[in-house]
C-alpha positions as CSV (number, residue, x, y, z in Angstrom):
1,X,-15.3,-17.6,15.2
2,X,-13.4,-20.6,15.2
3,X,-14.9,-23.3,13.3
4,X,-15.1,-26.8,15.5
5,X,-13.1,-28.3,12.3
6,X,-10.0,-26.3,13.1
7,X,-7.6,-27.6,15.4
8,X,-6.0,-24.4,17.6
9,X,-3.4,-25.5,20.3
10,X,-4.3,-24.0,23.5
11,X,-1.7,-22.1,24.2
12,X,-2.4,-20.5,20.5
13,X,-3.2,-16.3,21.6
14,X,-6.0,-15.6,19.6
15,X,-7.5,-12.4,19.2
16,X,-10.9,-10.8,19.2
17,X,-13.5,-11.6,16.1
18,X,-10.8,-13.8,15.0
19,X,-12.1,-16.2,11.9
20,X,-10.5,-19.6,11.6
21,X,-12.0,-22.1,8.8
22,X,-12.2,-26.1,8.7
23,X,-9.1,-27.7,8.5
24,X,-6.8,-24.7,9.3
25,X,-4.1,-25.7,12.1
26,X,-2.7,-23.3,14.2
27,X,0.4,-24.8,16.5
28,X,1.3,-23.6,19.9
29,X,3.3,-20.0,20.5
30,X,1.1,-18.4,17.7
31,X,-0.4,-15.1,18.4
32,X,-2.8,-13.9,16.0
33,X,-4.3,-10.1,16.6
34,X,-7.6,-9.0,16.1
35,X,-10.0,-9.2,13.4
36,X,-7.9,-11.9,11.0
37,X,-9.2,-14.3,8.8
38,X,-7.4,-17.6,8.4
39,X,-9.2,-19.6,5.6
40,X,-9.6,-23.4,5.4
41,X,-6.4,-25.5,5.3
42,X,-3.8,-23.4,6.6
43,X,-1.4,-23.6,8.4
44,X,0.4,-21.3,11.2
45,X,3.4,-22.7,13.0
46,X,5.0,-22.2,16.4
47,X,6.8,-18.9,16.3
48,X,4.8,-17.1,13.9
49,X,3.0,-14.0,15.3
50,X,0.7,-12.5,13.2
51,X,-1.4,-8.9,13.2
52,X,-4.6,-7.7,13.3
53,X,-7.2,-7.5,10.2
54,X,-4.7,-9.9,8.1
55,X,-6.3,-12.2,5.8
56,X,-4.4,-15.6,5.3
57,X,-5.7,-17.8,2.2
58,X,-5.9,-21.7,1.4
59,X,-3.4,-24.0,1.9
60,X,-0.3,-21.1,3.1
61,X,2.0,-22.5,5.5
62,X,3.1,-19.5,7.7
63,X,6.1,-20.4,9.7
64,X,7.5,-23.4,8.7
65,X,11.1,-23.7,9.8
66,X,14.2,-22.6,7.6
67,X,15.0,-24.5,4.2
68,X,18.8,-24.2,5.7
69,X,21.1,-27.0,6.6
70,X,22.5,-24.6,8.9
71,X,19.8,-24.5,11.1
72,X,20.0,-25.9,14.3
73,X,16.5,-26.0,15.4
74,X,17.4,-22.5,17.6
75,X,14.1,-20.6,18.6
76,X,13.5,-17.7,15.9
77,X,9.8,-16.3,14.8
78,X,7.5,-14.6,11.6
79,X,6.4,-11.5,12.2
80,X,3.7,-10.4,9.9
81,X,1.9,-6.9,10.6
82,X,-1.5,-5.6,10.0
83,X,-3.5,-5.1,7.2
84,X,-1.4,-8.0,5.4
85,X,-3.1,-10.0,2.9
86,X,-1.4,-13.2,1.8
87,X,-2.8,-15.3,-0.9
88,X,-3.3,-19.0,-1.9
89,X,-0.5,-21.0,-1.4
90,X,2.2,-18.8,-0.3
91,X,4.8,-20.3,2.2
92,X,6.6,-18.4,4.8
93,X,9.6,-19.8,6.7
94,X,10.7,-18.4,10.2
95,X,14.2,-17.0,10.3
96,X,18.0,-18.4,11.4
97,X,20.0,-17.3,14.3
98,X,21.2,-14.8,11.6
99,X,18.5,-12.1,12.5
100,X,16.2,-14.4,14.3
101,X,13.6,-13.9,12.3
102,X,11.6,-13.4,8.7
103,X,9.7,-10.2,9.1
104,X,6.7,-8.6,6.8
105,X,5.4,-5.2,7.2
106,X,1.8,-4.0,7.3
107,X,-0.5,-3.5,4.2
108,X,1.3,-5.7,1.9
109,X,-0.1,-7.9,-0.4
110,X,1.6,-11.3,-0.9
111,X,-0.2,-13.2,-3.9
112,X,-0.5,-17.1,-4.7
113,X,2.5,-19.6,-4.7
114,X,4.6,-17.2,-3.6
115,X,7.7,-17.6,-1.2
116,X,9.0,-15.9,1.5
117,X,12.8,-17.8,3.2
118,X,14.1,-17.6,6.4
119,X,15.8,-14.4,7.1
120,X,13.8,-11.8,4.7
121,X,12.7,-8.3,5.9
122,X,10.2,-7.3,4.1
123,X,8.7,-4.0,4.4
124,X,5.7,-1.7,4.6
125,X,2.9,-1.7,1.6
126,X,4.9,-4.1,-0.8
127,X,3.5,-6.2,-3.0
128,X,4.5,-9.6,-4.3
129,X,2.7,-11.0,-7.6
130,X,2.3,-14.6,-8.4
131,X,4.8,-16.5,-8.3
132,X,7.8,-14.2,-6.6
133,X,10.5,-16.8,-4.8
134,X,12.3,-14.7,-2.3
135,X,15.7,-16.7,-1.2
136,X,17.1,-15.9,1.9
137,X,18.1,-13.0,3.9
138,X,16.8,-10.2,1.0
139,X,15.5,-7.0,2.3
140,X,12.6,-5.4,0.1
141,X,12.0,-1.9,0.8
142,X,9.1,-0.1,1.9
143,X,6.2,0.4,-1.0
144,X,8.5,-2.1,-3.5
145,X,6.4,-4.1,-6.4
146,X,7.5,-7.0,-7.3
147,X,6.1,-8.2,-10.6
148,X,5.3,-12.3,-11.4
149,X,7.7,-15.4,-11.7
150,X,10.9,-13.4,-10.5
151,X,13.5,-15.2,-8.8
152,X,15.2,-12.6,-5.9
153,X,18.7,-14.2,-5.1
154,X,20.0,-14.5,-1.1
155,X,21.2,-11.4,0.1
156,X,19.7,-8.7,-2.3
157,X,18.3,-5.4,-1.1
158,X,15.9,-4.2,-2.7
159,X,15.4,-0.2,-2.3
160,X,11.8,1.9,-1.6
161,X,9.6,2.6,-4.3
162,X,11.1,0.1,-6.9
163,X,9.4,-1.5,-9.3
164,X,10.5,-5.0,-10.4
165,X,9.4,-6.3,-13.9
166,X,7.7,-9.8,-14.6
167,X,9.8,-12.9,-14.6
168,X,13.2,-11.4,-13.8
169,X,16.2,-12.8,-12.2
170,X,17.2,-10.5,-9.3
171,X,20.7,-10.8,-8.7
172,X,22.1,-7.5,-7.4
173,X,20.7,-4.7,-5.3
174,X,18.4,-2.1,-6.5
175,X,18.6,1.0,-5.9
176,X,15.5,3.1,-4.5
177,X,12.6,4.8,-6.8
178,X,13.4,3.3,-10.1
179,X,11.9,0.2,-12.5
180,X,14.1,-2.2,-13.6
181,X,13.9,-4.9,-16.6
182,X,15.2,-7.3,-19.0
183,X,17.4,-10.1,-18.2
184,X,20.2,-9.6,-17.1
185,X,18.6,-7.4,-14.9
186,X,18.8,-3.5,-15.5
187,X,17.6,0.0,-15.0
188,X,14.8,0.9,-16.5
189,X,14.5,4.7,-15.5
190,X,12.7,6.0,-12.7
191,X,9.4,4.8,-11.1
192,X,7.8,8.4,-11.6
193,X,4.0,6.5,-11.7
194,X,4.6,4.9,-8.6
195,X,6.5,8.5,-7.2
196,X,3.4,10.3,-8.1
197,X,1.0,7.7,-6.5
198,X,3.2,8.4,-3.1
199,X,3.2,12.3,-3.3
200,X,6.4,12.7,-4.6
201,X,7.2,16.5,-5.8
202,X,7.7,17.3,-8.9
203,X,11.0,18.6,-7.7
204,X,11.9,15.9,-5.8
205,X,11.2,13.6,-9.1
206,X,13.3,15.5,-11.2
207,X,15.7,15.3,-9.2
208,X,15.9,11.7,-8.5
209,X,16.1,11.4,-12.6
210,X,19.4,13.7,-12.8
211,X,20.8,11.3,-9.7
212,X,20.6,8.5,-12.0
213,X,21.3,10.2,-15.3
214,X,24.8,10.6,-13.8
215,X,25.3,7.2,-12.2
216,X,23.8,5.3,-15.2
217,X,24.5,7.6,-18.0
218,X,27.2,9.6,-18.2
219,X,29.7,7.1,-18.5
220,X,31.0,7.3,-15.0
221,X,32.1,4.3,-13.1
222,X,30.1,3.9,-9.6
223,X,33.0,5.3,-7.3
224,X,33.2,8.7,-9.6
225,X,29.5,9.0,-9.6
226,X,29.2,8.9,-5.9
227,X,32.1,11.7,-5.6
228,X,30.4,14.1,-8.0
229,X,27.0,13.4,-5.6
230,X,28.7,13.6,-2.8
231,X,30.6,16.7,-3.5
232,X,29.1,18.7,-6.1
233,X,25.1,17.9,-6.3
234,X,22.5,19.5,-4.5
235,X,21.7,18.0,-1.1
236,X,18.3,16.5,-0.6
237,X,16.7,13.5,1.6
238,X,16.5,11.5,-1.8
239,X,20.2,12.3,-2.9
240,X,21.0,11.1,0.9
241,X,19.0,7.8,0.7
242,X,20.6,6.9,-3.0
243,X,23.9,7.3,-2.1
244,X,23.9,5.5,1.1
245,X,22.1,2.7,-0.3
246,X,24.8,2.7,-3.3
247,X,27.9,2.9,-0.5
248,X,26.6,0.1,1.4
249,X,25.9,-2.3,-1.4
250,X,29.5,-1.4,-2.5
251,X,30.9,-2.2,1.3
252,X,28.8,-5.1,2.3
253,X,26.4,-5.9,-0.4
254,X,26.0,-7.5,-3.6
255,X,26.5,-4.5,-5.4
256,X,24.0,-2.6,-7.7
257,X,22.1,-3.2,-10.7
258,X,24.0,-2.3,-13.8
259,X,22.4,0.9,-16.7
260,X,20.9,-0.6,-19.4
261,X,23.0,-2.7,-21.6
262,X,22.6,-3.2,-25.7
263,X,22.9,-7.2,-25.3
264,X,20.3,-7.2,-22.8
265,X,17.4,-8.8,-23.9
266,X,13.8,-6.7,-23.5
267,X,11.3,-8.6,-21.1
268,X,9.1,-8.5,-24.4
């Protein structure tokens, strides 16, 4: 049902049992899929394509163009999937000629005031508490939480199954399956809760702590951790995923998060 209040280009693709509320706007080359809610005074821009069953809250602006003095006004989209919720307030910003686009997977959960730049990927089941400011170009993994008020710098990637703690300042990449606190940002041990949640063995937890005993704990520097990993500890799909994520930070990245250090102070 759109509501005779809403204004909805014509050449807007909308759905089946599609709801649109007063004072919503929804500009031209917008697809939204079936079964999505759009409450009163939002707003979807050109380029923004949108799922099925999402529910889009008050006063978000999905697909507003890049906050980038680089961009040129080339054609790039949103791509949001199904099952997404996204709360009051949030904003959204298509991507650059970089990727081309700002993409967020299915069944996450994007809560009030929170933003999204140009560029991010953002995957499956993630969640992103009150608050979150998400600068350009970050990738956030599949099933990652990010807690309130945190500030994720351009460029970070951000592994699956991490856990990010309240009001932190996310300037390096994290690694997958662990928690990380305190400012400056550090690990925090392993995400075993969240593992658990996600059918993670108990074998494939313990392991995942030893992998990051030796990089965090042992006194090692990153480059002799990943040679003991590589050549000396048992293979697994984990082990795999940790020490590719670690190699490319190193190569291309922003590097990782640091262990936990005694002038650190605790998010307490």
């Amino acid at each position: 049902m759109i509501h005779p209040h809403a204004l909805v280009d014509k050449d807007a693709k909308i759905g089946n049992n599609v709801i649109i509320e007063p004072f919503s706007v929804i500009h031209k080359d917008v697809e939204i899929g079936d079964g999505t809610y759009i409450a009163s005074n939002t707003t979807i821009m050109s380029g923004s394509r949108i799922g099925s069953n999402c529910e889009i809250f008050n006063n978000s602006v999905i697909g507003g163009i890049p906050q980038d003095l680089k961009y040129k006004g080339e054609y790039t989209t949103v791509e949001i999937g199904s099952h997404t919720k996204i709360r009051e307030f949030v904003t959204v910003n298509r991507g650059t000629e970089h990727r081309g686009k700002t993409k967020i997977g299915s069944n996450c959960l994007l809560m009030a005031y929170s933003h999204i730049a140009h560029d991010c990927i953002i995957g499956n089941n993630c969640i992103l508490s009150n608050s979150t400011q998400m600068a350009g170009h970050v990738v956030l993994g599949d099933f990652a939480i990010v807690a309130g008020v945190c500030a994720i710098h351009q460029f970070v990637t951000i592994g699956r199954h991490v856990y990010v703690a309240g009001g932190s300042l996310v300037n390096k990449d994290i690694p997958p399956f662990i928690k990380t606190l305190r400012n400056p940002i550090s690990y925090g041990g392993v995400n075993s809760v969240g593992l658990k949640r996600r059918d993670f063995t108990n074998t494939q937890i313990n392991q995942i702590l030893d992998i990051y005993r030796i990089l965090f704990n042992q006194g090692l520097n990153t480059s002799q951790a990943l040679t003991y990993l590589e050549g000396d500890f048992e293979a697994s799909d984990v082990k795999d995923e940790i020490v590719e994520f670690i190699k490319t930070s190193g190569s291309a990245g922003r590097g990782i998060i640091k262990g936990n250090s005694k002038n650190a102070i605790s998010e307490d």
